[in-house]
C-alpha positions as CSV (number, residue, x, y, z in Angstrom):
1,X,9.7,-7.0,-10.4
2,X,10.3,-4.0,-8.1
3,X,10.5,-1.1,-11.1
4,X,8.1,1.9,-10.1
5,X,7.4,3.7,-6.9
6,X,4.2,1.5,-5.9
7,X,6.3,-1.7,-6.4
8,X,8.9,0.2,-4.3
9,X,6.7,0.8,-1.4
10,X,5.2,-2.8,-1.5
11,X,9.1,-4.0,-1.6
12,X,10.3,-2.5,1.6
13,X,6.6,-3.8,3.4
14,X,7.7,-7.3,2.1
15,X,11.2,-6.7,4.0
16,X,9.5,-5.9,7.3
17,X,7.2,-9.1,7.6
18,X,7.3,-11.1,10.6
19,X,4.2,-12.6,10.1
20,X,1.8,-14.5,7.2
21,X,-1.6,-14.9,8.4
22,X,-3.6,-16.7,5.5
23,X,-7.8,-17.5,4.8
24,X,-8.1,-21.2,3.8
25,X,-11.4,-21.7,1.9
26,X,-10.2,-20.0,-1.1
27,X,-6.2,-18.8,-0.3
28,X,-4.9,-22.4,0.8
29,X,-7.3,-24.4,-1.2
30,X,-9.2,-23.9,-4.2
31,X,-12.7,-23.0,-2.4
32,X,-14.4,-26.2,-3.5
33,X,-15.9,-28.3,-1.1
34,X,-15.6,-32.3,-1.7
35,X,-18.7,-34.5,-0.3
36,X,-18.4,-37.9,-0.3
37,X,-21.9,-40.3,0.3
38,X,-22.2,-39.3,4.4
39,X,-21.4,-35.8,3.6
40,X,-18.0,-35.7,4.8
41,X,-16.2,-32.2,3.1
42,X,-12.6,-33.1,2.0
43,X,-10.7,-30.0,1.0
44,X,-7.6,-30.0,-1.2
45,X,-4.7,-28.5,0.0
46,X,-1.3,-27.5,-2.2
47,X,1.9,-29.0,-1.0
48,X,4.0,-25.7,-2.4
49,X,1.8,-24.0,0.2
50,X,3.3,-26.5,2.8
51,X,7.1,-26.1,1.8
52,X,6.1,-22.8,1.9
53,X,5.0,-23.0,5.2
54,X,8.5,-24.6,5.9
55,X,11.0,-22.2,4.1
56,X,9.4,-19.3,6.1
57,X,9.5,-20.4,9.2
58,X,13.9,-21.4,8.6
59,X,14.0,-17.8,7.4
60,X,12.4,-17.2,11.0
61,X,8.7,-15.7,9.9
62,X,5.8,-16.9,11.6
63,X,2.9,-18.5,9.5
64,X,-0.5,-18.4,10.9
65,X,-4.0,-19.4,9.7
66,X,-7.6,-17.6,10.6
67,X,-10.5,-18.6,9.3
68,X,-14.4,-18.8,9.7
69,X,-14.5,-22.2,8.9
70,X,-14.7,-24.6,11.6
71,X,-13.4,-28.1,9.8
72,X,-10.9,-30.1,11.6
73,X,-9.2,-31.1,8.2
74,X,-7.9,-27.1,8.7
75,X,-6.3,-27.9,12.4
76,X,-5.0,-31.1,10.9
77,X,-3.5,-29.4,8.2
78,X,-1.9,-26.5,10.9
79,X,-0.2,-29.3,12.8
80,X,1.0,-31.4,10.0
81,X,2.9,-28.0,8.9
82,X,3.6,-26.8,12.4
83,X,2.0,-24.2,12.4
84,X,1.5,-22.7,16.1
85,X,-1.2,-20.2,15.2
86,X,-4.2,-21.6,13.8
87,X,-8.1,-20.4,14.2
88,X,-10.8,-21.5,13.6
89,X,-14.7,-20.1,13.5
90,X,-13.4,-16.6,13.9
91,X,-15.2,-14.0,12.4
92,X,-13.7,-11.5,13.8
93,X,-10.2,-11.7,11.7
94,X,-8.6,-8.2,12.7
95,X,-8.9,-8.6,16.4
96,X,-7.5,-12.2,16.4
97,X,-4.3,-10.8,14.3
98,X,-3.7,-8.3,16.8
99,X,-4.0,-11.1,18.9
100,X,-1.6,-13.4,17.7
101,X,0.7,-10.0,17.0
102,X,0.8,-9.1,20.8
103,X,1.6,-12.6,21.5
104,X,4.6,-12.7,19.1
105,X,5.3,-9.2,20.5
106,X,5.4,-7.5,16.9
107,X,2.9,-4.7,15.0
108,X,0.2,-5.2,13.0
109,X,2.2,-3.5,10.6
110,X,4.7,-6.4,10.7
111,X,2.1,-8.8,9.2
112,X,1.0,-9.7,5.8
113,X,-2.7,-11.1,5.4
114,X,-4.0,-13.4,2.5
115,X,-7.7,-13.3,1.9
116,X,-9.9,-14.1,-0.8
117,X,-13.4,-12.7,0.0
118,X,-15.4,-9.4,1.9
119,X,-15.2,-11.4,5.5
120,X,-11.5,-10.8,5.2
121,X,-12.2,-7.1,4.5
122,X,-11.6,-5.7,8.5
123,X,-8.2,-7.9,8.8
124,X,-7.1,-6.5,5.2
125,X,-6.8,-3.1,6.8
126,X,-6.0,-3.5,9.6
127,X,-2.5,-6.1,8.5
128,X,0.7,-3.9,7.3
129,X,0.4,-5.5,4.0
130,X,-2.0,-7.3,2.2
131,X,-2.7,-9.4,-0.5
132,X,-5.3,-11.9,-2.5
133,X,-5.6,-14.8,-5.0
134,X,-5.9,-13.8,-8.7
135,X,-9.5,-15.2,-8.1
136,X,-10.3,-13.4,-5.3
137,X,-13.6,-11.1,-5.4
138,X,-13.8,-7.8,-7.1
139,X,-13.9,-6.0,-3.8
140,X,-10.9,-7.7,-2.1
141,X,-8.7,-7.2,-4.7
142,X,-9.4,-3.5,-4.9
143,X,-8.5,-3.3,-1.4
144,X,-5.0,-5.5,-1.1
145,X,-1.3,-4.1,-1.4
146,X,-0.9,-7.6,-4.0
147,X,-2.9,-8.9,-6.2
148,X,-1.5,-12.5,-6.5
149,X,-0.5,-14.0,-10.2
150,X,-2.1,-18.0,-8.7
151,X,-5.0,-18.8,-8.3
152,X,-6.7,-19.9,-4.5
153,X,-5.3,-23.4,-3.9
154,X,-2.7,-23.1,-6.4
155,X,0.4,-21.8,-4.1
156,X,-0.2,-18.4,-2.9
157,X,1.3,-18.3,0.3
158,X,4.4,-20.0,-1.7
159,X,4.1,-17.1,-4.6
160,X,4.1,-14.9,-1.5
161,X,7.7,-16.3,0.2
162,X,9.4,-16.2,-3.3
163,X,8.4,-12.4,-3.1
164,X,10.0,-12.1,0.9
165,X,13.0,-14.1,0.0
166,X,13.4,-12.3,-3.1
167,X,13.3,-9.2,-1.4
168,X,15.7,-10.4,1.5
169,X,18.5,-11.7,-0.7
C-alpha cells in the first residue's frame, strides 16, 4: 500500500492523527435525500462507519462531525456513536476544526478531514491531511492527500481507520 515516496509522506501523516472530522451529506451517507408523504428527509447511514467510529475512539482518536446541514437525524446519529464533537449549520468548516483542535489541545496538523464537495474546500487545507469519497467532485479530489477507493455512504471513515491502524501496527 505504502510503496513510493507520496504514499510515504501520506503514511507518516496517517501515524500523526489525533483527530477525524468528517462531512455527512455525501462522506457518512450516500448524498440522497429520502422524503416520505409530509416531507420528512431520512438519510441512510453505514454501520461500518459506526464500528468505525468505535474502533477509533479504543485506539484513542477523536472522531468529529461538521456539517452545513442542520437535520437532527445527524445529532442523533453523533450521540448514538458517541461522538462528542458534532456540528451542525456551520459553514465555516476550517474555523470550527481549529475550534474543536484547541479544545482537544492538538494541531490542525494532527487532523484528518473527509469531504465530498467545494464547501469543504477552506477545511481541506487548512486539516493536516485530507481525504474524499471516490464520488467526490472533480475539484475536491484534486485538492485531498486520499482519494478514497468507497463510495459516500459506503464506509469511508471505516476505509479511513483500516488505513491508521494499518499504519500503527
Amino acid at each position: 500500500m505504502f510503496e513510493n515516496s507520496a504514499a510515504t509522506r501520506l503514511k507518516e501523516k496517517l501515524q500523526k492523527i489525533k483527530l477525524i472530522v468528517c462531512d455527512v451529506d455525501g462522506v457518512l451517507t450516500d448524498g440522497g435525500l429520502y422524503y416520505d408523504a409530509n416531507g420528512l428527509a431520512l438519510k441512510k447511514f453505514n454501520v461500518k462507519d459506526g464500528m468505525g467510529t468505535y474502533l477509533l475512539r479504543e485506539a484513542g482518536i477523536e472522531t468529529a462531525i461538521i456539517t452545513s446541514d442542520i437535520s437532527p437525524m445527524i445529532l442523533a446519529r453523533a450521540e448514538r456513536l458517541k461522538i462528542k464533537h458534532c456540528y451542525i449549520g456551520e459553514w465555516d468548516k476550517a474555523q470550527k476544526l481549529i475550534e474543536i483542535c484547541k479544545a482537544l489541545n492538538i494541531s490542525p496538523q494532527e487532523a484528518l478531514f473527509i469531504g465530498d464537495d467545494v464547501n469543504d474546500l477552506n477545511v481541506i487545507e487548512t486539516a493536516g491531511l485530507s481525504a474524499c469519497p471516490a464520488d467526490a467532485v472533480t475539484k475536491v479530489k484534486n485538492a485531498v492527500d486520499y482519494v478514497c477507493k468507497r463510495k459516500g455512504g459506503e464506509g469511508v471513515l471505516r476505509e479511513i481507520a483500516e488505513m491508521i491502524f494499518s499504519v500503527r501496527e
